[in-house]
C-alpha positions in Angstrom: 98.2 97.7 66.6 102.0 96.9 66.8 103.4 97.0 70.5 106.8 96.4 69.4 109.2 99.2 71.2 110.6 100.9 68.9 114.5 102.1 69.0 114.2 105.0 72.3 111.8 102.6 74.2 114.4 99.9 74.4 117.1 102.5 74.8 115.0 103.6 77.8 114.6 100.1 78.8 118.0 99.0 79.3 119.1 102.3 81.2 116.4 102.1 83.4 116.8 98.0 84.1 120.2 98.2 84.7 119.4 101.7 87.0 117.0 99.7 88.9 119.4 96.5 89.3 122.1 98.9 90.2 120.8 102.1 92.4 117.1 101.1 92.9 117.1 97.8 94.8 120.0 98.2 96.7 118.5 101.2 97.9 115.2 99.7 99.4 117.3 98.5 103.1 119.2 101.7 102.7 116.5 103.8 102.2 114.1 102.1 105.3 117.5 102.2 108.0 118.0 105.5 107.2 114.1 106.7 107.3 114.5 105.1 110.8 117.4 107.3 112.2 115.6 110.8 111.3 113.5 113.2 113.3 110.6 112.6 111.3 109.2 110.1 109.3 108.2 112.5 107.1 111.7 113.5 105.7 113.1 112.5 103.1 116.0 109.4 103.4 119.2 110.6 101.6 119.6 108.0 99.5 116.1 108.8 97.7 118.0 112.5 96.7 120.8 110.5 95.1 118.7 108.3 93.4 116.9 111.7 92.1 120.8 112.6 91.3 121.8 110.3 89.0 118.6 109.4 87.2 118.6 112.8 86.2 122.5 112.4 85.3 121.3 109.1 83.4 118.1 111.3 81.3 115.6 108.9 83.1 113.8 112.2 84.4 110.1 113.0 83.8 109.6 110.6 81.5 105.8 111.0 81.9 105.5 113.8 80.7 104.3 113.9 76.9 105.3 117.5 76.2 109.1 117.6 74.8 109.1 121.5 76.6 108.6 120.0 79.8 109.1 115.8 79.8 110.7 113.7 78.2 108.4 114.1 74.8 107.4 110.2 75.2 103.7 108.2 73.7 101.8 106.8 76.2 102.9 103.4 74.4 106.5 104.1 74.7 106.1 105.4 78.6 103.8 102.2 79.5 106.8 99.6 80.0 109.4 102.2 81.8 106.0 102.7 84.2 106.1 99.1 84.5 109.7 99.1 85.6 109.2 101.4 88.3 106.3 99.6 89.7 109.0 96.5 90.5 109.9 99.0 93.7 106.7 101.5 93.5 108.2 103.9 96.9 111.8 104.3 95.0 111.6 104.0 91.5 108.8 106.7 90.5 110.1 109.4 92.7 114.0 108.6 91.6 112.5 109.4 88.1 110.1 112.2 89.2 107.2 110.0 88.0 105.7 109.8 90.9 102.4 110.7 91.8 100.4 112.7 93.0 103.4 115.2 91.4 102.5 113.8 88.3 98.8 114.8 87.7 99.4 118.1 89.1 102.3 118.7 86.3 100.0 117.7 84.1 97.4 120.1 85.0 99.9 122.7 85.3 101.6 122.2 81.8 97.6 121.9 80.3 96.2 124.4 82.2 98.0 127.0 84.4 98.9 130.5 83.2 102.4 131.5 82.4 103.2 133.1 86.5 101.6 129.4 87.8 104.1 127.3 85.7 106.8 129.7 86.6 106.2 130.2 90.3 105.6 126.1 90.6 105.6 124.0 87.5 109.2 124.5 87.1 110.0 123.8 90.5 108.2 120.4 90.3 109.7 119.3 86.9 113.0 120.4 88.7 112.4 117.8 91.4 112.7 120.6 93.5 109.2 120.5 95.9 106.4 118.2 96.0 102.0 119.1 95.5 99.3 117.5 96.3 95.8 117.2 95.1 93.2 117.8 97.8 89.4 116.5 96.1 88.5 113.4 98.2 86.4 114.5 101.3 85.4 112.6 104.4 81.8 113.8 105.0 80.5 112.9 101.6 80.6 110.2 98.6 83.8 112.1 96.7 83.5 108.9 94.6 81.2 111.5 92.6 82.8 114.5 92.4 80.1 116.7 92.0 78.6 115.7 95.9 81.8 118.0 97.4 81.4 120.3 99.7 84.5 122.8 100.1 83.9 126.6 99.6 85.8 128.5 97.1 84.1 131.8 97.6 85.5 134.9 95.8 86.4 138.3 98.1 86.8 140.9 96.4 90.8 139.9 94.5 90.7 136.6 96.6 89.3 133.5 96.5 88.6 132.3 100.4 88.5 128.2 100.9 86.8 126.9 103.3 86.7 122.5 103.8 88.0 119.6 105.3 90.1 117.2 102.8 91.3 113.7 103.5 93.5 111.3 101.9 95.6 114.1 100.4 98.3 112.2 99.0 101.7 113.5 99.5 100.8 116.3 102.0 102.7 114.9 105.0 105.8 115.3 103.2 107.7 118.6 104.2 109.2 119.3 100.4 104.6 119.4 99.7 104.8 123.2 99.0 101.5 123.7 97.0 98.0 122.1 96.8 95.7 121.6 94.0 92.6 122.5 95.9 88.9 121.7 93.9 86.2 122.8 95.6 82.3 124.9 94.3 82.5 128.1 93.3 79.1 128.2 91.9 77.3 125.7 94.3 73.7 126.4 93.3 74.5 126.6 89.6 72.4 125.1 87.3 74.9 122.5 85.4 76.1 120.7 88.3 79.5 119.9 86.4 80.0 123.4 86.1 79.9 124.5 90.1 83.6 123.3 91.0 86.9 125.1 90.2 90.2 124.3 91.2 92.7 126.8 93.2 96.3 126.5 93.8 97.2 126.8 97.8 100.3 127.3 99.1 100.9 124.6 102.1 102.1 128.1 104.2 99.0 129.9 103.4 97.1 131.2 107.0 94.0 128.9 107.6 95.4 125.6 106.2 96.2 122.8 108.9 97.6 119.6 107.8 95.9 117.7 110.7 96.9 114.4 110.7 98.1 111.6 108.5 95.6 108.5 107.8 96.8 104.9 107.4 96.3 103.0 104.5 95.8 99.1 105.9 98.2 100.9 109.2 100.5 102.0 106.5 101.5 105.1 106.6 103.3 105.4 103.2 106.1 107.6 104.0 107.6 107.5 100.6 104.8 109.6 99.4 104.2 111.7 101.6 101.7 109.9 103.6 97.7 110.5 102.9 96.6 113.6 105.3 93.7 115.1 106.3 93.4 118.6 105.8 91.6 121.8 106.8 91.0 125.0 105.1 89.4 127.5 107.6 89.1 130.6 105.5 92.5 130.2 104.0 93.0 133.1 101.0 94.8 133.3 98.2 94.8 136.0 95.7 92.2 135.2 92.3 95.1 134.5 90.0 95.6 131.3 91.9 92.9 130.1 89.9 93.9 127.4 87.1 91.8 127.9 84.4 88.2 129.4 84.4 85.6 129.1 87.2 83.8 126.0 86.6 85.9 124.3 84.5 87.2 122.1 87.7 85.2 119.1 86.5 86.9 118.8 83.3 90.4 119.8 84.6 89.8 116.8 87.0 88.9 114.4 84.4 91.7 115.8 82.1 94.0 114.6 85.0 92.5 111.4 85.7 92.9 109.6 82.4 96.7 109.8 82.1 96.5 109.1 86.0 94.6 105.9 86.2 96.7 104.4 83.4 100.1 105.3 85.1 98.8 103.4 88.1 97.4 100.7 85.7 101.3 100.4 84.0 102.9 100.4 87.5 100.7 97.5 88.8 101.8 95.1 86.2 105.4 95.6 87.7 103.9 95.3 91.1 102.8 92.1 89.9 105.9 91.0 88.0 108.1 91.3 91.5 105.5 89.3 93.2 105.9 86.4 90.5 109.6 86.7 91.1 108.9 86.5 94.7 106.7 83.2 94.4 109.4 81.6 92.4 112.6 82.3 94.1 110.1 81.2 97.0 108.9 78.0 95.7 112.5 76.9 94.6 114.0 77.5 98.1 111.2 75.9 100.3 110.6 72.5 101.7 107.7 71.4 103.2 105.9 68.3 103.8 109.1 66.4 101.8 109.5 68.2 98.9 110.0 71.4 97.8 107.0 73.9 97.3 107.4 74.6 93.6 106.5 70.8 93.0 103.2 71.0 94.7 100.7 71.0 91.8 98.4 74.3 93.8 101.7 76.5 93.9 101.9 75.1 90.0 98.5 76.9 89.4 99.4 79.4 91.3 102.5 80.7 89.0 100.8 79.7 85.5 97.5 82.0 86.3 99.7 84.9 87.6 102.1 84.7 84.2 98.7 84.6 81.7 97.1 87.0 84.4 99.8 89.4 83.5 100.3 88.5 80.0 96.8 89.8 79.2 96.7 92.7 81.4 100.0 94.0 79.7 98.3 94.1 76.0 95.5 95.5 78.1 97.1 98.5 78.8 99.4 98.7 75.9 96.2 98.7 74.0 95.0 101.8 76.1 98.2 103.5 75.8 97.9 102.8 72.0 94.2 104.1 71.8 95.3 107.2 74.5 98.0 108.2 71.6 96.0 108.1 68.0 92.0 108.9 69.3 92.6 110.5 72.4 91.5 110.7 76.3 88.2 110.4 75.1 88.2 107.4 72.3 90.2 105.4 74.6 87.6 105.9 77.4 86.2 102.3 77.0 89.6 100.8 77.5 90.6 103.4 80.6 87.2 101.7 82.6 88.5 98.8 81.3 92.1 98.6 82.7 90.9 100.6 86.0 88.3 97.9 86.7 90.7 94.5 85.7 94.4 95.3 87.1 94.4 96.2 90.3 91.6 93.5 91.0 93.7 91.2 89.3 97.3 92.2 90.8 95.6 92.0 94.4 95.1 88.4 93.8 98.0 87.6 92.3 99.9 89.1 95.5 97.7 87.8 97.9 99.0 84.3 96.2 102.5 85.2 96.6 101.6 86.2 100.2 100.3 82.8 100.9 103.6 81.2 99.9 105.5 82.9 101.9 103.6 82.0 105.1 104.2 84.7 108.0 107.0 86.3 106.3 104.3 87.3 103.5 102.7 89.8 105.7 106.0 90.5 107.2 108.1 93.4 107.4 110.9 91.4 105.5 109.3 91.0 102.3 107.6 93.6 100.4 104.3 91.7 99.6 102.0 93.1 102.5 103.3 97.4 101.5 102.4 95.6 97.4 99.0 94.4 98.7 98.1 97.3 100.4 99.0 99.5 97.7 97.0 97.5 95.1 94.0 96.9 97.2 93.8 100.8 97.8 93.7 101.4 93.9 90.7 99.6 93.6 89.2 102.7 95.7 91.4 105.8 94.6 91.0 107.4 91.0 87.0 106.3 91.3 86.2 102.9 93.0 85.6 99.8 90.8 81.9 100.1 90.9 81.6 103.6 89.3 84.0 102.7 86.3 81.6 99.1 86.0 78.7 101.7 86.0 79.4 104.1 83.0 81.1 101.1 81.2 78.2 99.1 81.4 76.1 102.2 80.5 78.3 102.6 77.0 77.5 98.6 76.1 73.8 99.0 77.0 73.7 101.8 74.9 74.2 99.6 71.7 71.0 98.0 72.4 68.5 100.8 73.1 
């Protein structure tokens, strides 16, 4: 395994360091004075459509994508540290790029698995930066954790498919550019092979019979950057049978398709998370006096920064590993080290924040630093693409199965 970048990563690199130093950052005040003087919270702050602007002047656009036809053509291994990057500023950097999710799983799904009208009509659209999706699986009344326990109704009518559930934590569907949802739901509830009763649907946001109800807060965030997390109806919403991605009963596997490349975007990002919270704890513990000396000489805050740095250090061949594995055996050889990277980082990054936190006293969980927006957004990964505890369960099955 060699992890060196090779020439277009470090060409990447530069342009996207020296984009973040210049464009990015100084964006974050802009962006948050500006969200305040709208009409909603939900629109978009100006200063995120220039960012959009001149990344895509720069070539630093869908760089997730692995498809040359649609993306920038990149290896997971040569995507992993420009994910990092953007995880520095996680509600600027990955939309800027259009590498933000959930837009990203859904162009994936769309590029794998929709029909030449579907990637016309709203593929195209969202590699253009032009709308936003959403995915709408995770359900309030039930343990969505296991995707097979869901409940929404895709029943067919005649040339239409008519959907009827309620959907929560719908990532992105707040946001006004959200034109289109990703909607999984049973088609074949009382089927025999219980992986085989879902499919997946695209709805338009403006179809009759879908109500974006409300927005839910994540630790009272409500992540604005993204579109917020919504709850959702579907009374009897319709939508014509070619809205259908793939085959009935082949939702399972479409969601699992998505997931992989999904849970090691968010894995890549974190370790950026975590590298602007060491930065934080530094520039803290250099520029802080208490009790008669300054805080980076007190021997805990010592601790504190070592463990972070060889916390990180051994996530980052973690996931470069992944990405490695993701590239030459595939979704499926690599599954091991997905579990693996799922389970560790965002456990590990939540700690290493909720250090940085702690140095900074009452400004941690502050408005004026961006630790307490970090921690929520960590801690809430340790829930969202399957909570910790399934990914421990199949792992553990896979070892156990050496032994029997």
């Amino acid at each position: 395994m060699d992890f060196a970048f090779d020439a277009r990563t470090e060409e990447l690199r530069a342009k996207l360091l020296a984009f973040m130093d210049e464009y990015v950052y100084p964006a974050e005040a802009v962006a948050e004075e500006q969200r305040a003087a709208l009409a909603s919270p939900w629109d978009t702050p100006a200063v995120v459509e220039e960012l959009k602007a001149e990344a895509r002047r720069q070539g630093l656009w869908n760089l997730f994508l692995p498809d040359a036809e649609y993306g920038a053509g990149l290896t997971n291994l040569q995507y992993a540290p420009l994910a990092e990057i953007t995880g520095r500023s996680p509600q600027l950097a990955p939309t800027a790029l259009n590498c933000a999710a959930p837009d990203t799983g859904n162009m994936e799904v769309l590029a794998q698995f929709g029909d030449e009208q579907q990637k016309k009509q709203w593929l195209e659209p969202l590699l253009a930066g032009e709308i936003r999706s959403a995915f709408a699986m995770t359900e309030p009344e039930v343990a969505s954790s296991d995707a097979t326990n869901i409940t929404t109704h895709i029943e067919r009518d005649g040339d239409e498919y008519v959907i009827t559930g309620r959907k929560w934590y719908i990532s992105g569907a707040m946001n006004p550019d959200c034109k289109i949802f990703i909607v999984m739901g049973k088609t074949d509830p009382d089927g025999e092979d219980i992986r085989r009763q879902q499919s997946m649907v695209l709805v338009p946001r403006d179809t009759p019979g879908v109500t974006v109800e409300r927005a839910m807060q994540v630790f009272g965030y409500e992540d604005h950057y993204h579109g917020g997390h919504a709850e959702v109806i579907f009374d009897h919403a319709r939508v014509p049978v070619s809205h259908l991605i793939g085959e009935e009963g082949g939702g399972f596997a479409i969601a699992q398709a998505r997931l992989g490349p999904g849970r090691i975007h968010h894995c890549m990002r974190l370790i950026g998370m975590a590298e602007r919270a060491i930065e934080l704890m530094c520039k803290r513990a250099v520029s802080r006096t208490a009790f008669g000396k300054a805080l980076a000489q007190q021997g805990v805050v010592h601790n504190w920064i070592a463990d972070a740095r060889v916390t990180v250090e051994q996530l980052r061949l973690l996931v470069l590993k992944t990405a490695w594995l993701m590239d030459t055996v595939g979704n499926k050889g690599a599954h091991t080290e997905i579990q693996s990277i799922k389970i560790a980082t965002p456990r590990a990054v939540v700690d290493i924040i909720d250090r940085a936190i702690q140095l900074h006293g009452a400004g941690g969980v502050s408005q004026d630093f961006p630790l307490a927006e970090l921690y929520a957004a960590a801690r809430t990964l340790m829930i969202a693409d399957g909570p910790d505890e399934v990914h421990q369960r199949s792992l553990a099955r896979r070892e156990l199965k050496k032994y029997l």
